[in-house]
Structure formats: C-alpha cells, structure tokens
Phi, psi and omega in degrees: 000312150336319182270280163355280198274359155307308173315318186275311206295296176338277167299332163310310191273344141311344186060023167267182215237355172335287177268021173347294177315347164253142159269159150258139186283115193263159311317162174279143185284183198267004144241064128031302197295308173295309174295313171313304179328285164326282154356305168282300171323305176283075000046287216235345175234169185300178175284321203284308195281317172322292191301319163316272154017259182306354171238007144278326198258340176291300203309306196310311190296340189266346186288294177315297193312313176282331161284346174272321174297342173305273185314317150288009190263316186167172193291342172290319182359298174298336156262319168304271209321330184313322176291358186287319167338295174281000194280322178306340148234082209299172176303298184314317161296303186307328176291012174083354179269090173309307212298290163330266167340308183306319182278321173297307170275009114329308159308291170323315182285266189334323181293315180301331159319294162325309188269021193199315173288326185305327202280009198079042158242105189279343200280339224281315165328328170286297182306314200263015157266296166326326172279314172314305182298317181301330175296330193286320213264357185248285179205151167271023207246306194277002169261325167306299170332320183283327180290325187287346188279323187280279192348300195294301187292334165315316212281303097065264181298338159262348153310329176275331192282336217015087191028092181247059190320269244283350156314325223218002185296327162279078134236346191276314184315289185300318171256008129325300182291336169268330169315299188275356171312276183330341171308311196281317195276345168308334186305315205248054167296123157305071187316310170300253192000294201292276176352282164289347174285350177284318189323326210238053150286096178165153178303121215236127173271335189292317166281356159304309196300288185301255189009306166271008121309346172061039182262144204112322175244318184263150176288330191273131171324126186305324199241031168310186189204026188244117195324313187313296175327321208263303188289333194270265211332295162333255192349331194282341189270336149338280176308320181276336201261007133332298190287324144324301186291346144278341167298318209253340165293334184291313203301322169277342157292343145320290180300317149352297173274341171103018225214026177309171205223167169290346160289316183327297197272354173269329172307298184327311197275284213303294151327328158281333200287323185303312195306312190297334208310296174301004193247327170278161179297151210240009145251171184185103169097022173100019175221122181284182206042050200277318177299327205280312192304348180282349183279350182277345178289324150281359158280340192252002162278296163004289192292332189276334149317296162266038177272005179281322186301123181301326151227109191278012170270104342005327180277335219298335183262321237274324193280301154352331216245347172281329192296308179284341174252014189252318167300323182278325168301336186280297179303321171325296177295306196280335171251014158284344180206032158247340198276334156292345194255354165291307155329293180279004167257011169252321183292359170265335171303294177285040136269112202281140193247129161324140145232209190070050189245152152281103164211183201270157146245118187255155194223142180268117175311282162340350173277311172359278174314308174303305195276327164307306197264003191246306174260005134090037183267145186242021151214181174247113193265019160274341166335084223036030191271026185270339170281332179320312189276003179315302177321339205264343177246009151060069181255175182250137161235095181304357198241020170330056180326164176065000175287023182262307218280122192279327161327358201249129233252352166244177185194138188308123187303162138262154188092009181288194207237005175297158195274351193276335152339297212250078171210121165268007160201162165327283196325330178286288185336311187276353182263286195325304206234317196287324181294327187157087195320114182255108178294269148045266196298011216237134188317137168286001137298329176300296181296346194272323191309292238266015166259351189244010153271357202247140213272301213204157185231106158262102188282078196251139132198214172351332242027316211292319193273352161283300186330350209237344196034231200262352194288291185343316218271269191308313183113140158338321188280327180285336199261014169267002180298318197267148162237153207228130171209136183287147184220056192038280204272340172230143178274073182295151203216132174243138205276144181306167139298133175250000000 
C-alpha cells in the first residue's frame, strides 16, 4: 500500500487526472518521512529498486544509530553493538511500518547525541535538533521515548549535582526542542479513536503470552519448527538477558557509588518498555499493533545499556564471534523463506492490468495459515499485495484502506467512486475495509454498487480457492459478469464488456 499511494501522491502533484477519486490530506500528518524518501527516489528510479533503496538506509540508520549511541554510553559499545545485525530485521519492518523502523534508529542517534553533547561538544546540539525535527516528521512514539530518555537522564544529573540548573541549561534546550517537537504530530491525533484505545489500558495476558514468544521482534512464526529458526530465538533471548545482566552489574555499582550514567537511564527505560508492553493497549490513534512495535526497544536498549559495562576485554572473543552466529542463524531463514515469497510478489507486481480501470484487490483469509505453514513467516506478506500491479497501470483500488486515518497522507475526494465513501463511520471502515475487504459481509445494496463499478479484480490466495475464481466472494450471478485467468496463487478477473 505504501508503494500504491506514493504512486498516487505522485500523480497528484504531477497535476494529472489518474486519481481524481483521491485528495492529498492538507496539512500532511507527520508521518512524512518514507514518503518523502519515495518520492524522491521514483524520480529517477523504479518502485521495486526505490522501496529496496529505502529499506536499506532504515537497516543502515537503526544499525549505525545504534552503535554511536553504543559507543556513547560506554566503553563495551564498540563491541556490543556488533550484536544489532540481526535485530535490524525486525517485525516491525517486515510488517511495512517504515516510518516506525525509520524512527527507531533516529531515536538512537539523537541519544547518542544528546549524551556526547551533554559531555561538552556543544555544536553537537544543532544536530540532535535536526534529528528531534525529523523524528516529528517520521513517527511520534520513538520522539516520546527521547523525550522521556532526555527527562530521565536530566532529572538524574541534576540529583547527583543537587541541582545545580546552570550546569545543565543546553541539555534544558535540548530537551525543550523534543518537547516542542512533539507538538505537530500531537496535532494530529485522533482523539476519539486515542480515547477509546486508552480504555483497553490493562494487563493483556494474550500479549504477554505472545511477547515471550517473541512475537513483535521475530520475523519468523512464533510456532515454527525450523532448527535455524529455533537457534535465532534462543540467541535472541541470549542476547537480551546477557545484556541485562551487564547493564544491571554497572547499574548497581553506581548506584553505590552515587554515582549513575546516562546507560543507567537507557537501562531504566529500556526496562519499563518490557513492562508496559502487555499493559499497554494494543491499538492506538486508529492503528494497530501499537504495543507489539515496542519489542524491538528493549533489545536495542539492553544492548546500547550495556554498553556501560567497564570491561570490555572480557568481551573482546565472546561478542564477535556471538554477533556472527546470531547473523547466520538469521540470515539463513530469511533466505530460505523470504525469497521465495519475494519472487512472487515481483511477478504480481509486473502483471499487466488494463488501464485507468477501477478495481479490488482482494486477499483470501486462508493465506494467513499457508504463509505460517509453507513459509514458516510471523506476518503476512500477502497483505494488500493485491495493489502492487495497480500502480503500473495508474488504476483506482476502490477498497483503498486507512482513508479513515487521519495519518494517513491521501483521504477521499468527495463524491468519488471509493468504497470508504459509502461507510458511515471510522468504525465501519476499519471493521470493512482496513484489515482485509470481506465482500460476503458487506450490505448487500452496498455490494451490487461497488461490483457493478468494478472494472477488475485481483485475487490472492490458496490454488484449491484461486481455482474457484470470484463466485464463493460475489455469489454466481456477479461472477459470470468476469472472465478470470488463474496464476497458481492469484487470480485476475476482468468485467465482460457488455
């Protein structure tokens, strides 16, 4: 979907009529940043090499971001960070929230900032201003987090000083400028929506349960069977209570001494974040999995926490040599089962569609399971991969999602021909439409509109249920309207002429 309204995001601003049926949403919300990227890229280069592009500088900015913030903390940094690799491909990503992923190592680099200017490199401040604004313009969860890291660690330093302000007045600056950062994207919050999602604030056991399952940080199925797979999960829990367990021998010996750091307080933090995570609401502003996106930060606080430990010649074999077998177990899997489901989704992406036509993309629920069990994957990357060849044929997808959303950076013209038109509240939209379109369920006046509007179909799921074509979803009568040719896992379906 992200490659889709970039596409559109284009042709709007080209001033062509392709996409009429869309607005761009004035003011644009604050998550900003991938699209602008995109944006620039396709320019000059394709969507496929562009969206690459852009998920290389996310691995680079949380790998980097996180070894400088390492390497400011303490002196083990330079070796601990070394452990970050496979954590750059995290859940979060792979589930498509860039912005996020994007953000998270942007959070590092400003700590590290923060924490190397604070030490008396004053120009350093103009940068870790630079960063706070680009975190408003990326996502706003990893700029709270900076503000509370900058809180803590300030409130911290002047306890040991026993408040001695003028000591401490650019770091007073400095966390003024993330403070007002946070303002544009607080704008544009959904209050009702943010409202009822505070409601379901309480101890979730279901997410408890999956967390220590390590759902949210592996990319790979929680109930997989695959040695690799199995050997990454270990490690992965490897990795954290190691790095707990030198974060928390610095912390108390400190704490002893009187004498805490600026890890002290990335520990701290890193530790409420395990806590909150089954505690928090597991939506938020109208977008789900808010909670679940939060597991990859104690791994990447843990380590940038215990980059604090005082001897790091203790580390010099053992973290190197774990850092490589925690990347090969990682690496192994993702190519044993990403790369086939990568194949098919550049040949669906490049299937030619008429164009300038309106139509659906639609997902068979039955994929869900098959990408658990054929590809042993813990999200579904079939997910709205029914919009990829739309793009190429500057087509409409009346079942466009999130145009409920105020975050969301297009929003429906009025009186188009989109299906979030005929929804009479957020709340139908987001039951209807944003998870994944059930024709079935949908009033039946409703559905005779939006099939005798519809040009084309695109169908991904099962062989026994592409074989089956459109009748299960439309019923016989809508689906003899199409003539349909089969691809194994997706079906394109074209309205007859009449």
């Amino acid at each position: 979907m992200h490659k889709y309204y970039v596409h559109v995001l284009a042709s709007l601003l080209s001033g062509a009529h392709s996409y009429d049926a869309y607005l761009i949403r004035r003011p644009f919300p604050p998550y900003a940043t991938h699209y602008a990227v995109l944006l620039g890229l396709t320019r000059f280069l394709s969507f496929d090499l562009a969206e690459k592009i852009l998920i290389c500088l996310i691995f680079v900015c949380t790998a980097y971001g996180l070894r400088y913030c390492a390497r400011s903390l303490g002196p083990s940094g330079d070796l601990l960070s070394l452990c970050v690799i496979p954590l750059v491909l995290h859940w979060s990503l792979v589930m498509g929230f860039l912005n996020y992923s994007l953000a998270v190592g942007l959070f590092f680099l400003a700590a590290g900032l923060w924490c190397r200017a604070a030490a008396g490199r004053a120009r350093l401040w103009s940068f870790f201003v630079l960063v706070s604004l680009l975190l408003a313009l990326t996502h706003p969860i990893p700029l709270l987090l900076l503000i509370l890291f900058c809180s803590l660690d300030l409130l911290i330093r002047l306890i040991q000083s026993r408040f001695s302000l003028k000591d401490y007045r650019w770091m007073f600056f400095g966390l003024a400028v993330a403070g007002l950062s946070f303002l544009y994207p607080l704008a544009s919050v959904d209050r009702s929506r943010s409202v009822e999602n505070l409601r379901g604030t309480g101890l979730h056991k279901d997410a408890l349960i999956s967390s220590l399952a390590l759902f949210g940080i592996s990319p790979f199925d929680t109930r997989a069977r695959n040695l690799f797979i199995n050997c990454y999960r270990l490690e992965l829990y490897a990795l954290l209570l190691g790095c707990l367990a030198l974060a928390a021998a610095g912390f108390l010996r400190r704490w002893q001494a009187r004498q805490l750091r600026s890890s002290d307080s990335m520990l701290i933090l890193a530790v409420a974040i395990s806590i909150a995570i089954p505690i928090l609401p597991q939506s938020m502003n109208g977008s789900d999995y808010f909670s679940q996106r939060l597991m990859i930060l104690p791994w990447l606080g843990a380590i940038a926490a215990a980059s604090g430990y005082a001897t790091p010649q203790r580390l010099a074999r053992i973290a190197p040599l774990f850092a490589v077998a925690l990347t090969l177990t990682t690496l192994l899997p993702a190519e044993i089962f990403f790369r086939p489901v990568a194949h098919q989704l550049f040949a669906l992406e490049n299937q030619p569609l008429p164009e300038h036509a309106l139509g659906l993309a639609l997902l068979d629920p039955a994929m869900l399971k098959a990408v658990r069990v054929q590809h042993q994957l813990g999200f579904n990357p079939y997910l709205w991969s029914g919009a990829l060849p739309f793009l190429h044929a500057d087509d409409v997808m009346l079942n466009s999602p999130f145009m409920d959303q105020k975050i969301t950076p297009l929003m429906p013209a009025p009186g188009g021909d989109l299906l979030i038109d005929r929804m009479s509240s957020p709340e139908e939209a987001e039951r209807l439409i944003n998870g994944n379109i059930d024709l079935p369920s949908l009033p039946p006046a409703m559905r005779s509109t939006l099939l005798a509007s519809t040009g084309l179909v695109v169908l991904v799921g099962t062989p026994a249920d592409v074989e089956q074509g459109l009748e299960p979803l439309t019923g016989k009568s809508f689906a003899a309207h199409f003539a349909c040719s089969s691809h194994t896992w997706y079906v394109v379906c074209l309205a007859l002429k009449p």
